[in-house]
Every structure is written in C-alpha cells, then in structure tokens.
N, CA, C and O atoms as CSV, one atom per row, in Angstrom:
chain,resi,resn,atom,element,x,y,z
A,1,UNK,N,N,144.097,125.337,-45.951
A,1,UNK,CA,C,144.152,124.057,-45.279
A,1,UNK,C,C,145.364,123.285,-45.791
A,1,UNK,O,O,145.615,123.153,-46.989
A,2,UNK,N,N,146.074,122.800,-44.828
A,2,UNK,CA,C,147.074,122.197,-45.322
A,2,UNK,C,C,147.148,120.549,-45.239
A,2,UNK,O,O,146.394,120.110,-44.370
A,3,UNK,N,N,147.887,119.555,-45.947
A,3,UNK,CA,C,147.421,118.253,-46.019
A,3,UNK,C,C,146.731,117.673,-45.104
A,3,UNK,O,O,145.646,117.104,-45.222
A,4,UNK,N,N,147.619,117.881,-43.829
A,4,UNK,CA,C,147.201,116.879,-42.105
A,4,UNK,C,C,145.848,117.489,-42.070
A,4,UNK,O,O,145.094,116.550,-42.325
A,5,UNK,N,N,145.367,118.216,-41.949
A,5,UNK,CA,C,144.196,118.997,-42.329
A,5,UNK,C,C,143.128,118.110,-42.716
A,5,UNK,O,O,142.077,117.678,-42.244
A,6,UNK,N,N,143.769,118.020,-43.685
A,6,UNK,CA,C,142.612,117.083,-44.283
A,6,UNK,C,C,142.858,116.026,-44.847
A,6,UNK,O,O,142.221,115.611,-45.816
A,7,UNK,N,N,144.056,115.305,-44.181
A,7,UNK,CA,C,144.043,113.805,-43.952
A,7,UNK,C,C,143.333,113.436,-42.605
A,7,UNK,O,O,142.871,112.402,-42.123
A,8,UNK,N,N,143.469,114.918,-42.160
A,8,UNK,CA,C,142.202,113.857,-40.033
A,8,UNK,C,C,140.675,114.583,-40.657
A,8,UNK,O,O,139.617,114.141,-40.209
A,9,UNK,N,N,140.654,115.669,-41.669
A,9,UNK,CA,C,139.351,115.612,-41.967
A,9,UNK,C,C,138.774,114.588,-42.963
A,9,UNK,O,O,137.601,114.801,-43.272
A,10,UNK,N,N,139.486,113.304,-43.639
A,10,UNK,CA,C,139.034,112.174,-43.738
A,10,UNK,C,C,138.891,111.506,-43.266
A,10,UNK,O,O,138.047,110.641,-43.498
A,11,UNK,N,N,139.676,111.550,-42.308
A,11,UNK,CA,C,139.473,110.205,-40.988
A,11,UNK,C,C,138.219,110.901,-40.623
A,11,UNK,O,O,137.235,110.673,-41.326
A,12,UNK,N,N,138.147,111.443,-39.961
A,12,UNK,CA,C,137.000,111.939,-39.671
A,12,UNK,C,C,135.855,111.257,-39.636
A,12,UNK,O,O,135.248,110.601,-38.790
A,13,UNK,N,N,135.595,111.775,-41.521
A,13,UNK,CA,C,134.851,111.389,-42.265
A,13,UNK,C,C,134.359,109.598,-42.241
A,13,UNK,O,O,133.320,108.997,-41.967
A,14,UNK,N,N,135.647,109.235,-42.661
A,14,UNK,CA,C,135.686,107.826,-42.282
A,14,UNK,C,C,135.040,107.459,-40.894
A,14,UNK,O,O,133.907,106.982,-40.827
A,15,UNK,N,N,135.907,107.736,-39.672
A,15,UNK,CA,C,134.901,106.916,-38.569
A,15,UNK,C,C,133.542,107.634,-38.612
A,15,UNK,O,O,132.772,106.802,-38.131
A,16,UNK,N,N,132.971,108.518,-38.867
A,16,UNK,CA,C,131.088,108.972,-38.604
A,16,UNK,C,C,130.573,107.574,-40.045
A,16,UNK,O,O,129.655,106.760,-40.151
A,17,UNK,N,N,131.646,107.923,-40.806
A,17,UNK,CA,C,131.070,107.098,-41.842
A,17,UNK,C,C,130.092,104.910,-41.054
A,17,UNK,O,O,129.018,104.308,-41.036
A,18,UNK,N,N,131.752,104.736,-40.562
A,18,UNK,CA,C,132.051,103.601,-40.212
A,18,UNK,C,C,131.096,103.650,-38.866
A,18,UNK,O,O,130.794,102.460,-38.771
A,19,UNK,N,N,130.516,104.250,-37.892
A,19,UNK,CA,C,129.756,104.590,-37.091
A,19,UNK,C,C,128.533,104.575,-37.011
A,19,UNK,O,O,127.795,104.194,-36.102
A,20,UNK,N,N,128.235,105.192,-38.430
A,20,UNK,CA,C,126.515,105.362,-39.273
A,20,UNK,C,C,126.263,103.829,-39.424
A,20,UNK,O,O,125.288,103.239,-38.958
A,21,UNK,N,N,127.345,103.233,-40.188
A,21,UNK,CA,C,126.519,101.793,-40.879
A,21,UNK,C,C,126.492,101.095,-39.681
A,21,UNK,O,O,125.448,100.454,-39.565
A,22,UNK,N,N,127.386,100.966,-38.589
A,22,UNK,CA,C,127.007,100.241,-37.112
A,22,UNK,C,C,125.827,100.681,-36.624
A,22,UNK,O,O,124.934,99.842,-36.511
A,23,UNK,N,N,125.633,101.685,-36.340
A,23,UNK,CA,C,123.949,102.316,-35.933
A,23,UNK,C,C,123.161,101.767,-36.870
A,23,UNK,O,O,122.106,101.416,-36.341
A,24,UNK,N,N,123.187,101.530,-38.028
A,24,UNK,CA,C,122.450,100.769,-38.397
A,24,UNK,C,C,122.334,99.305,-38.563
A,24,UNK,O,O,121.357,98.666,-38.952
A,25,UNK,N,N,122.973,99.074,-38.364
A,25,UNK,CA,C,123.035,97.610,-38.100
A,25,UNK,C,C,122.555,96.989,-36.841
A,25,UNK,O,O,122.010,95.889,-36.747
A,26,UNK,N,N,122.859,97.935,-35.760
A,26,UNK,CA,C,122.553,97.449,-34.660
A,26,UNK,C,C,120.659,98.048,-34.740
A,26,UNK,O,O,119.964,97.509,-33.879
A,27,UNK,N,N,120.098,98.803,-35.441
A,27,UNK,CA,C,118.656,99.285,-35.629
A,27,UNK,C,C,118.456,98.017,-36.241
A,27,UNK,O,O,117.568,97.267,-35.838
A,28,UNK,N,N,119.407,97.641,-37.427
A,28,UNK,CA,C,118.172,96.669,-37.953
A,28,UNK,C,C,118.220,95.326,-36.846
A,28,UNK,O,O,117.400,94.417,-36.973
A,29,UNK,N,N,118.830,95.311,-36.208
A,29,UNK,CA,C,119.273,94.372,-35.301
A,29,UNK,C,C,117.792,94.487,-33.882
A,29,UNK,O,O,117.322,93.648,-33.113
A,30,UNK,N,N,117.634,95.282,-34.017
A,30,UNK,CA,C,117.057,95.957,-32.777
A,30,UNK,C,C,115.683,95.703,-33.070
A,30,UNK,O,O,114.756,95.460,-32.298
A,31,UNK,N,N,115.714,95.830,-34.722
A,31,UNK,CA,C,114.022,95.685,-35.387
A,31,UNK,C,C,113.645,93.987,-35.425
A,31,UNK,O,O,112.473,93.613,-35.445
A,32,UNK,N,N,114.708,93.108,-35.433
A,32,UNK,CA,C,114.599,91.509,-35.575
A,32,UNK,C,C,113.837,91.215,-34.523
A,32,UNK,O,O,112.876,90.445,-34.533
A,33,UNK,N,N,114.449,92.108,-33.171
A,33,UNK,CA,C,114.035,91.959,-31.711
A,33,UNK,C,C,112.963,92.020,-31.422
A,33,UNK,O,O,112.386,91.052,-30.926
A,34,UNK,N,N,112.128,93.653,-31.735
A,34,UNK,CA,C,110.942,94.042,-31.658
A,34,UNK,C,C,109.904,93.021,-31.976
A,34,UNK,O,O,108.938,92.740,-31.268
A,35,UNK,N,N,110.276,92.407,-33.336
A,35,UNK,CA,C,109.563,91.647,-34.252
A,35,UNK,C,C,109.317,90.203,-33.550
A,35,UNK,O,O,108.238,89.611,-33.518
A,36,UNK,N,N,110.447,89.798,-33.041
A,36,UNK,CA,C,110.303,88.665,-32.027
A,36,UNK,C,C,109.661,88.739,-30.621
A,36,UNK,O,O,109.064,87.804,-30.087
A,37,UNK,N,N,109.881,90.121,-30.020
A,37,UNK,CA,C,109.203,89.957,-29.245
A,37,UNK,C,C,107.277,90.343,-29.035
A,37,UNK,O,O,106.486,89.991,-28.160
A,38,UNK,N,N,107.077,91.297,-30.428
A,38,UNK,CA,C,105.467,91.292,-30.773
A,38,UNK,C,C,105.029,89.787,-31.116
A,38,UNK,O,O,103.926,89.294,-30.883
A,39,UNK,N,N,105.865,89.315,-31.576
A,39,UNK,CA,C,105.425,87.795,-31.858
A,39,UNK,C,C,104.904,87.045,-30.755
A,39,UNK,O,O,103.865,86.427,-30.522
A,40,UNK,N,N,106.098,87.334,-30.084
A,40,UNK,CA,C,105.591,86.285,-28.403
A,40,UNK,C,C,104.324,86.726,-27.847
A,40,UNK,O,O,103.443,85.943,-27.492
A,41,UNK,N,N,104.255,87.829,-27.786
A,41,UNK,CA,C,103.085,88.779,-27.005
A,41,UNK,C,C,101.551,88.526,-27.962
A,41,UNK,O,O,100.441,88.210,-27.532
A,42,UNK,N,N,101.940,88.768,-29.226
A,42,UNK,CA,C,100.544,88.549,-29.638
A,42,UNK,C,C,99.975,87.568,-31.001
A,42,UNK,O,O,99.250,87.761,-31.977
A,43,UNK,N,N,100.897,86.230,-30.336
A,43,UNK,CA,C,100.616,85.047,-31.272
A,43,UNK,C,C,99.119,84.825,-30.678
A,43,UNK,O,O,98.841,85.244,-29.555
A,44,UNK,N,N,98.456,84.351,-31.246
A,44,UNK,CA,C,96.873,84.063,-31.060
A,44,UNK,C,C,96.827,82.797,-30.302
A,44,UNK,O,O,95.911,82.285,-29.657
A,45,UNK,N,N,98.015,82.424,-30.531
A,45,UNK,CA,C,97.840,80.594,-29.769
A,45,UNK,C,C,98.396,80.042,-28.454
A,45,UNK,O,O,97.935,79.317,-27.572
A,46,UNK,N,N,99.772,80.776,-28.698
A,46,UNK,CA,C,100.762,80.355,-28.017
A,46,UNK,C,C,101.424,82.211,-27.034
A,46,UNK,O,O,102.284,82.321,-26.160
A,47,UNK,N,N,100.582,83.292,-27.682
A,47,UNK,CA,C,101.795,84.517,-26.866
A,47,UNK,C,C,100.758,84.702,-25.636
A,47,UNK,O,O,99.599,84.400,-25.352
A,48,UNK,N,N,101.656,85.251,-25.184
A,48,UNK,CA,C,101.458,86.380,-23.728
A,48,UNK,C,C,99.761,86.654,-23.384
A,48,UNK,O,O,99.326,86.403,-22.260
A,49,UNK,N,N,99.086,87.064,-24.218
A,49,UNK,CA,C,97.621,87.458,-24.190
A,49,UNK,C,C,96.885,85.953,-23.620
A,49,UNK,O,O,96.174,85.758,-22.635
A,50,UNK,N,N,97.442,84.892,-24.813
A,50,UNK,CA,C,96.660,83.741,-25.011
A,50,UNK,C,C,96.583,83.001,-23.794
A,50,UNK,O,O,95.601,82.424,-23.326
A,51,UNK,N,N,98.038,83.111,-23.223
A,51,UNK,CA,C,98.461,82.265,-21.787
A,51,UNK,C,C,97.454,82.561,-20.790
A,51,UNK,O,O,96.754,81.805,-20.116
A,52,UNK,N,N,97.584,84.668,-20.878
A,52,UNK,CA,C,96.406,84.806,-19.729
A,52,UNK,C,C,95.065,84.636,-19.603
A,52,UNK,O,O,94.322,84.544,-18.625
A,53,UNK,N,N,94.857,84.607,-21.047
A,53,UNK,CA,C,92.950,84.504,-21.430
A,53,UNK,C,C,92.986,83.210,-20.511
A,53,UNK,O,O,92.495,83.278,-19.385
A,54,UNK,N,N,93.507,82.138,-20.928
A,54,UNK,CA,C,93.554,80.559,-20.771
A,54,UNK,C,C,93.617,80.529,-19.324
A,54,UNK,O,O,93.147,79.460,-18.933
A,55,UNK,N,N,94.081,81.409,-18.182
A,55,UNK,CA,C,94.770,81.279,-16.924
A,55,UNK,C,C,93.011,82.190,-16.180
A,55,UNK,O,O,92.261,81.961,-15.232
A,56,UNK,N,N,93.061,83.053,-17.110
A,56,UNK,CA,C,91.934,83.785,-16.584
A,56,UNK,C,C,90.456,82.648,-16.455
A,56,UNK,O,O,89.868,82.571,-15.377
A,57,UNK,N,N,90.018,81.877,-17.602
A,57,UNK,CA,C,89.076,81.069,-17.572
A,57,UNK,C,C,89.235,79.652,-17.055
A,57,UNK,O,O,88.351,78.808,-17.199
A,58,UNK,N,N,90.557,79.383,-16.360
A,58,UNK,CA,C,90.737,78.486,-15.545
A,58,UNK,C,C,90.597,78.752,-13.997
A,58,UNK,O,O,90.313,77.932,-13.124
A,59,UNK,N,N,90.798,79.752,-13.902
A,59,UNK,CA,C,90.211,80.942,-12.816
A,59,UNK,C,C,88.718,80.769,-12.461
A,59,UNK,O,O,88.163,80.478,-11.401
A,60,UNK,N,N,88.191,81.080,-13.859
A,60,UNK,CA,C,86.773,81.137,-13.224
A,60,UNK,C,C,86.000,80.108,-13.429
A,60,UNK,O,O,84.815,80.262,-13.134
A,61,UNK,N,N,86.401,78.891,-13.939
A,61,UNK,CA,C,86.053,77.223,-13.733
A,61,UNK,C,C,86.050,76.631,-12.074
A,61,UNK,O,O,85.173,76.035,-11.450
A,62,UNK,N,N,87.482,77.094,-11.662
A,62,UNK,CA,C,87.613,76.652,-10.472
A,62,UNK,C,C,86.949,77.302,-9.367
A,62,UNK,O,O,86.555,76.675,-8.384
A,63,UNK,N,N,86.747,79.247,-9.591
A,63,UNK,CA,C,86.034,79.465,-8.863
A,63,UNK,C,C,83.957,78.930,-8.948
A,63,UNK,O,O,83.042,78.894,-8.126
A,64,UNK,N,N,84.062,78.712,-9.998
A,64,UNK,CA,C,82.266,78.173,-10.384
A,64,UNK,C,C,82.430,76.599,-9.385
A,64,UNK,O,O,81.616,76.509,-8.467
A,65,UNK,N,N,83.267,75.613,-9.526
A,65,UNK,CA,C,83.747,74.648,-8.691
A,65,UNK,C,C,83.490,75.095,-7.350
A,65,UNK,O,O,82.316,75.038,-6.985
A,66,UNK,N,N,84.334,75.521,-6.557
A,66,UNK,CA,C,84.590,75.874,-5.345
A,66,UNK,C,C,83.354,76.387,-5.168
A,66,UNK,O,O,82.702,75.704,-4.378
A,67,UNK,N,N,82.673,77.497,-5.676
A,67,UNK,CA,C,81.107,77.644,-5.237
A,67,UNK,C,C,80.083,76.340,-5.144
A,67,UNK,O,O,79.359,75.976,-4.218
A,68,UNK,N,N,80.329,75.723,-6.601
A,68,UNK,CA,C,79.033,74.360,-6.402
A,68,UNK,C,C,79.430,73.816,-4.976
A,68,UNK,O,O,78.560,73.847,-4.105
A,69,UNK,N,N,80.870,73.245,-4.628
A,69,UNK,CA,C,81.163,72.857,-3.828
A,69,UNK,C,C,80.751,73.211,-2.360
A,69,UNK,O,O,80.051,72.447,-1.695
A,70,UNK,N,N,81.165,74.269,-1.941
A,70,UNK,CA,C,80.666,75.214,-0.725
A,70,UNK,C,C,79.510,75.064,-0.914
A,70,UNK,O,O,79.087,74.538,0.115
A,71,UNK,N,N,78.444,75.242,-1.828
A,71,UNK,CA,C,76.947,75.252,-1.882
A,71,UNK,C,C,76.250,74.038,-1.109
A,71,UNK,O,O,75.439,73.925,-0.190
A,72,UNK,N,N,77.012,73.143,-1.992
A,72,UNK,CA,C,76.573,71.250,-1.734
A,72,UNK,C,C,76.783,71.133,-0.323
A,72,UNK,O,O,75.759,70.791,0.267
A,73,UNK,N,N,78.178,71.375,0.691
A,73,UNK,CA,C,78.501,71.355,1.853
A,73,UNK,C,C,77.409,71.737,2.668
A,73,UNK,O,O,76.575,71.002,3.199
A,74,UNK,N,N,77.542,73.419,2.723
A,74,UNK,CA,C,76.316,73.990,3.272
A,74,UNK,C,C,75.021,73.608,3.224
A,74,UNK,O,O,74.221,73.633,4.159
A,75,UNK,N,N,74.799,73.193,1.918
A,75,UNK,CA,C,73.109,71.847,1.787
A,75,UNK,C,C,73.661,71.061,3.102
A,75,UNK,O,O,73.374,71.124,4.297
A,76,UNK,N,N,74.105,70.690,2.734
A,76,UNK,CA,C,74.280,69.247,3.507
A,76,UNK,C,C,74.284,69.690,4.954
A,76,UNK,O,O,73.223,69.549,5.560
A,77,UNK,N,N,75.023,70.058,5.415
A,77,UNK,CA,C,75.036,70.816,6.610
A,77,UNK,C,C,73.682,71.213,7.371
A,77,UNK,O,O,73.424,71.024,8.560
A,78,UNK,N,N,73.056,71.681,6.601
A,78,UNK,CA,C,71.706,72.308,7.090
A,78,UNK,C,C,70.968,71.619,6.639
A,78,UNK,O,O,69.954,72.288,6.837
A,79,UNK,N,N,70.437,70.230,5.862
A,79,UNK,CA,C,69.691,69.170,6.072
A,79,UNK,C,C,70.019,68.495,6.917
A,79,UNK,O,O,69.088,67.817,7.352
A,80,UNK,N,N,71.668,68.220,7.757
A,80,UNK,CA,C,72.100,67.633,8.939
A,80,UNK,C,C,71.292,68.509,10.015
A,80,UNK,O,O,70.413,67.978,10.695
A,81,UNK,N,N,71.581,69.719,10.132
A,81,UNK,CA,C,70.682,70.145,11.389
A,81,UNK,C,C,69.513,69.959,11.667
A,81,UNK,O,O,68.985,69.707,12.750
A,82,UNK,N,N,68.879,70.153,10.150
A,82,UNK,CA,C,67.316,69.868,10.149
A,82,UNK,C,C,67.082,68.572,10.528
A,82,UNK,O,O,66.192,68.579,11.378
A,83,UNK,N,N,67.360,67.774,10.358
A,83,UNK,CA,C,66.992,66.248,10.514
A,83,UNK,C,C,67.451,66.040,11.985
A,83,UNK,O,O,66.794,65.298,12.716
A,84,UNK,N,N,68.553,66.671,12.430
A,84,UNK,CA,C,68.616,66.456,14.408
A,84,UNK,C,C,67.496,67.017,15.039
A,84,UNK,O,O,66.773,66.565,15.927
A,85,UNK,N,N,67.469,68.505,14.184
A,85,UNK,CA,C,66.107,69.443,15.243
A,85,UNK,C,C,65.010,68.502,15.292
A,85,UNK,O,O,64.504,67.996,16.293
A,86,UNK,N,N,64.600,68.275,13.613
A,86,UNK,CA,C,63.000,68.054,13.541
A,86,UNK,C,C,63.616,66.558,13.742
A,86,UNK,O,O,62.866,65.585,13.803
C-alpha cells in the first residue's frame, strides 16, 4: 500500500467516523421526540386518551339528554291526544 492509499483510507475512516456520531445524534434526537410525543398521548390529564374519554362521556350525557327529552315530548304528545279523544 502506498501513502494515497492510505491517506483516502483515513479519510475514509474519518467520514464513517464523522457519520456514526451524526446517526447518533440525530437517534438521540429522535428519542427526545418519541418521549414527547408518548407524553402527549398518555398524560393522564391533559393527552390524547384523556381528551377522548372526556369527549366519549360527553357523548353519552347528551345522548341520556336527548332521550329524557324525546321521552317528555312523546309524553306529552300522547296525553295531548288522549285528552282530545277522551
């Protein structure tokens, strides 16, 4: 092997070198992310889960509503008929 040889088999060396610590950097970079985004998803108060629990039982408030409601109508309705017939 003669010098040039292995002056580009340091370079080489050098950029995989200089390459490796970017891959890692951008992993640990990548892990900040993950971490932020499990956060959002499964904060107990404020993530992703919590929003829908909260959306889900506002759901079924309004539908328990809308039934009493329709119920009361329909009463009413059919004590109106009753009271024209009889």
């Amino acid at each position: 092997m003669d010098e040039a040889e292995i002056q580009d088999l340091k370079e080489a060396i050098g950029n995989l070198a200089h390459q490796i610590q970017r891959m890692s950097d951008k992993q640990d970079e990548m892990l900040e992310d993950v971490k932020k985004i499990k956060e959002a998803i499964y904060n107990p108060d404020q993530g992703l889960y919590a929003r829908v629990r909260d959306l889900e039982q506002w759901q079924q408030n309004v539908a328990k509503f809308i039934w009493t409601v329709g119920l009361a109508v329909t009463g009413l309705i059919m004590q109106a008929i009753y009271t024209n017939i009889f």
